[in-house]
C-alpha angles and dihedrals in degrees: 000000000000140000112271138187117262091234090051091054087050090049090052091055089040097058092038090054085057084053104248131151128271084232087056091039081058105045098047092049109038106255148100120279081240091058094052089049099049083048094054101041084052098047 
């Protein structure tokens, strides 16, 4: 995984609590559907 932002991480918890994909989390913030993935199982 990289590094990421901190705003970019929120960003990332913020779009999956209004139930999107990971595909549409990625997209709208820049990474790959794995990195959102590996964000949201951490956190």
């Amino acid at each position: 995984m990289r590094c990421l932002e901190p705003m970019i991480i929120t960003e990332i918890l913020r779009l999956k609590e209004m139930h999107l994909t990971y595909r549409e989390i990625a997209e709208a913030t820049d990474v790959s559907k794995t990195t959102v993935g590996e964000i949201i199982n951490k956190c």
